[in-house]
OpenMM code with the backbone's topology and positions (N, CA, C; nanometers):
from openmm import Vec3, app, unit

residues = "UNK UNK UNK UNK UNK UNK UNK UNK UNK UNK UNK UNK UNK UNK UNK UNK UNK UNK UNK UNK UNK UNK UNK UNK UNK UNK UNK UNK UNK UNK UNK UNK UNK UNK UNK UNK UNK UNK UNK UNK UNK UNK UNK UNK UNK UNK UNK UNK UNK UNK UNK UNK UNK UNK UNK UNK UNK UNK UNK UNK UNK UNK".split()
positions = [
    Vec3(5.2871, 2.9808, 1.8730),
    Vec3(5.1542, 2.9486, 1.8278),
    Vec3(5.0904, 2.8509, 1.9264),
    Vec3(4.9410, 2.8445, 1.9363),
    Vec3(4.8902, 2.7651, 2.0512),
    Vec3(4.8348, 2.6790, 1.9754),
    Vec3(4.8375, 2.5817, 2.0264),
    Vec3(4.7557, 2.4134, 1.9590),
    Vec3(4.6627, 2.4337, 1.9694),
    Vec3(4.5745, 2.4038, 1.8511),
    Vec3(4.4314, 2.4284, 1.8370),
    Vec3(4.3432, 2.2909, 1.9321),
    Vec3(4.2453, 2.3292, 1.9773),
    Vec3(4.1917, 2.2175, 2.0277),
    Vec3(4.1434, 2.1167, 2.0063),
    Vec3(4.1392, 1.9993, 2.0533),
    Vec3(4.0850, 1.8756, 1.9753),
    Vec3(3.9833, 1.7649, 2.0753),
    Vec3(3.8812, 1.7787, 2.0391),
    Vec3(3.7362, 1.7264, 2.1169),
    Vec3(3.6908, 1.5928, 2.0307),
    Vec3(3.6235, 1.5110, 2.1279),
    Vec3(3.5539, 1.4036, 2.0787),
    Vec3(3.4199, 1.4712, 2.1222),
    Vec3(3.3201, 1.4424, 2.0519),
    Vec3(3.1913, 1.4632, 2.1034),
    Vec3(3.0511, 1.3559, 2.0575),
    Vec3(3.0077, 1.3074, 2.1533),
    Vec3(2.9404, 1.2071, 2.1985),
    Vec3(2.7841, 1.2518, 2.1790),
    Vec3(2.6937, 1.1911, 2.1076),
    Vec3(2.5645, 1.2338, 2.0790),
    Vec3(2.5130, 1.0965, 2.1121),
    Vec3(2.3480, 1.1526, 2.2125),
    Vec3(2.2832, 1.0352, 2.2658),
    Vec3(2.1639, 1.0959, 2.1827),
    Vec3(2.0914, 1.0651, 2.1573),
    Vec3(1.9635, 1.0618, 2.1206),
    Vec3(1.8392, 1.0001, 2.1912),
    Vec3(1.7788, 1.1123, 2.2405),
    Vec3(1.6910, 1.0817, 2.3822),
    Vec3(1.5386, 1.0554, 2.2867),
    Vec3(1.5067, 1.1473, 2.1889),
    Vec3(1.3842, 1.1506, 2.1176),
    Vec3(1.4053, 1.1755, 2.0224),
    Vec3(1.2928, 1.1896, 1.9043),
    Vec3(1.3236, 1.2041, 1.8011),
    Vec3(1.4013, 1.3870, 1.7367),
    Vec3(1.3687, 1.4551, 1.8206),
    Vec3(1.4524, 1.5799, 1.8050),
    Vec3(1.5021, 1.6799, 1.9467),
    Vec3(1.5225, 1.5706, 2.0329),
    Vec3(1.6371, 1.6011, 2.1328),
    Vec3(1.7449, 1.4980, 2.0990),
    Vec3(1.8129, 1.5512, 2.2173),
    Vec3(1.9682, 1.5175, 2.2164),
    Vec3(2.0367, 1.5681, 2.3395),
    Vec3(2.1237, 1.4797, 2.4034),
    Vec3(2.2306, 1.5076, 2.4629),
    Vec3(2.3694, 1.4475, 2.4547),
    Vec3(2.4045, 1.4794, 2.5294),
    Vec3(2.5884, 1.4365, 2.4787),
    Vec3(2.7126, 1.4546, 2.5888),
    Vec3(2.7835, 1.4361, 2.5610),
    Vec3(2.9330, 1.4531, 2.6235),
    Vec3(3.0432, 1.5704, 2.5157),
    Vec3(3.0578, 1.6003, 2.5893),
    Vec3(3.2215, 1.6591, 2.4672),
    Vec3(3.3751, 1.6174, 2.5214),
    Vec3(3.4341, 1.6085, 2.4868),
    Vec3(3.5691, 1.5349, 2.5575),
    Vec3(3.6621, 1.6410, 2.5032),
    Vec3(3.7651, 1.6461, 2.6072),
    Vec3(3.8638, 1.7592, 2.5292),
    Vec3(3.9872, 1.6696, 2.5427),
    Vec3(4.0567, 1.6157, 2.4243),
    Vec3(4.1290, 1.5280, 2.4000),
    Vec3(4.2485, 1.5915, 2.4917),
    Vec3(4.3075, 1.6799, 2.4951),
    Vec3(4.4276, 1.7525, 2.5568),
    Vec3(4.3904, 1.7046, 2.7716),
    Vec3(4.3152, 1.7945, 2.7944),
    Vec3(4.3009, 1.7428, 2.9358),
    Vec3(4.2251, 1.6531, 2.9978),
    Vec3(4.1598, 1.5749, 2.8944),
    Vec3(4.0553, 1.4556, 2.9126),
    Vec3(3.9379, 1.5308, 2.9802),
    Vec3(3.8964, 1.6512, 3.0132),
    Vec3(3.8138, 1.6572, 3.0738),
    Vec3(3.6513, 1.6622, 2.9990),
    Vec3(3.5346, 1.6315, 3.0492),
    Vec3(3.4110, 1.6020, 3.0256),
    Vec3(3.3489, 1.7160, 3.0241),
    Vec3(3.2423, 1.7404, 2.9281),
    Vec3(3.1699, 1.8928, 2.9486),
    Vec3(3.0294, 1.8050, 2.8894),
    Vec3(2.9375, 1.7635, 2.9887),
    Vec3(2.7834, 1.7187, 2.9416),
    Vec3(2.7509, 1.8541, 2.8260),
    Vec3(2.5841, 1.8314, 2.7626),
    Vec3(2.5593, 1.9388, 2.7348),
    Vec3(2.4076, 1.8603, 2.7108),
    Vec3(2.3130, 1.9473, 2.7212),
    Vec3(2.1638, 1.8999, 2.6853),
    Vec3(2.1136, 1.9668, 2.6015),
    Vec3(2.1398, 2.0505, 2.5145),
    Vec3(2.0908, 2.1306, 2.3936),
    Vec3(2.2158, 2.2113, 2.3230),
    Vec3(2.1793, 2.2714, 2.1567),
    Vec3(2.2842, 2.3027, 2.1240),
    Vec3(2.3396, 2.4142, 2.1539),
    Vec3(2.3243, 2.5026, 2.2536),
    Vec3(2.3624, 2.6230, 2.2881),
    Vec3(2.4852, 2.5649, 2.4177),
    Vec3(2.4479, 2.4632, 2.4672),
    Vec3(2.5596, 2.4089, 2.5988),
    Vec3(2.6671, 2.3512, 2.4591),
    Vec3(2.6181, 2.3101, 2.3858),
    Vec3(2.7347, 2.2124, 2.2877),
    Vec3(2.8141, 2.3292, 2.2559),
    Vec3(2.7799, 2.4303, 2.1910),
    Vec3(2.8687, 2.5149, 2.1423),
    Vec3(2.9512, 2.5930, 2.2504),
    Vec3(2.8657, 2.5904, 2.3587),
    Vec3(2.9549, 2.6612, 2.4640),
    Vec3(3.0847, 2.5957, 2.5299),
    Vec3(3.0419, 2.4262, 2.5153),
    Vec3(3.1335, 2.3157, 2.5498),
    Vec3(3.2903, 2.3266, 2.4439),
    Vec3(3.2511, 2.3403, 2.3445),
    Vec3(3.3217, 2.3535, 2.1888),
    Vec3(3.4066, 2.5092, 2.2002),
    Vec3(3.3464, 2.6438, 2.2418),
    Vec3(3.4223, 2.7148, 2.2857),
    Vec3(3.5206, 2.7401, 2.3553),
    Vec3(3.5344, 2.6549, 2.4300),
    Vec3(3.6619, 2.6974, 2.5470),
    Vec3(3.8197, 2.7313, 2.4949),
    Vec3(3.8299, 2.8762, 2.5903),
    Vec3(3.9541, 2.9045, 2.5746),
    Vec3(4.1087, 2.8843, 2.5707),
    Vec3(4.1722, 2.8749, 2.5607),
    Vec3(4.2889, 2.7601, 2.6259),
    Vec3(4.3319, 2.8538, 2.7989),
    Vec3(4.4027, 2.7716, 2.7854),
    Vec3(4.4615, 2.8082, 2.9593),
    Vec3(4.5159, 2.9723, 2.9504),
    Vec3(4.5599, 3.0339, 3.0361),
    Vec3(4.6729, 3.1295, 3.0018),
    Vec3(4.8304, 3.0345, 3.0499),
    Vec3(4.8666, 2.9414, 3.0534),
    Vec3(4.9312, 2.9033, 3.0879),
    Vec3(4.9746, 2.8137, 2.9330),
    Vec3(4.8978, 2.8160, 2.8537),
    Vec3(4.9265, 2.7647, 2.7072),
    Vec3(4.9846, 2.8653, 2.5913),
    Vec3(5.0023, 2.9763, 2.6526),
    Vec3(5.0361, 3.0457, 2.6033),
    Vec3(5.2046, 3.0791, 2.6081),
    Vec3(5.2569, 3.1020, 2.4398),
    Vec3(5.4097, 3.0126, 2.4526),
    Vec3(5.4747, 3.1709, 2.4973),
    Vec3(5.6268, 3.1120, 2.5708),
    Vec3(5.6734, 3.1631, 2.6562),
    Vec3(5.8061, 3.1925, 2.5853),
    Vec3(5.8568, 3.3416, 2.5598),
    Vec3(5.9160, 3.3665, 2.5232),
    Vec3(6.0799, 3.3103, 2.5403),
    Vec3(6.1612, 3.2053, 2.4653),
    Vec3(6.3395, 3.2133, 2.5182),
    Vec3(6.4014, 3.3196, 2.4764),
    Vec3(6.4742, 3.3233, 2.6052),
    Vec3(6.5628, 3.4347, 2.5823),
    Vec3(6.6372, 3.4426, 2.4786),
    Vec3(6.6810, 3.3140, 2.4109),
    Vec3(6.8050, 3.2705, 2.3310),
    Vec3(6.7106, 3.3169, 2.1728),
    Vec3(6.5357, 3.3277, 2.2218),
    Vec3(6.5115, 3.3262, 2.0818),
    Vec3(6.4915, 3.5014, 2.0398),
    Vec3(6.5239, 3.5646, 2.1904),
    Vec3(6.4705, 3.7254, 2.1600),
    Vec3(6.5382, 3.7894, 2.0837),
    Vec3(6.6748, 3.6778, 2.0851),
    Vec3(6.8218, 3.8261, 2.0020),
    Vec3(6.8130, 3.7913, 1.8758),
] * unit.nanometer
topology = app.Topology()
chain = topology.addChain("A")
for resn in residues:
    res = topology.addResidue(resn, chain)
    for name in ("N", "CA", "C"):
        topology.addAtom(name, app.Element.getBySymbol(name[0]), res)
């Protein structure tokens, strides 16, 4: 099973109905800005690696 992801996300409030922000992805620390909610959700989407994907033991195939 793959670990679900886990984000901080950071809301600035530029005007009274904008917004921008940060999203943080707690796992690789990395930063994804976003300036409207279509970048937020796209920020919030991300896939995991293919490299997160669990790897069969041999000891567990038999």
């Amino acid at each position: 099973m793959v670990p679900q992801p886990t984000f901080i996300v950071r809301l600035y409030r530029q005007a009274q109905h904008e917004m921008t922000g940060v999203v943080e992805d707690v796992r690789s620390g990395r930063h994804t800005p976003f300036a409207n909610a279509e970048e937020l959700w796209r920020a919030l989407s991300v896939r995991p690696p293919r490299s997160a994907k669990r790897k069969i033991n041999l000891s567990e195939a038999e």
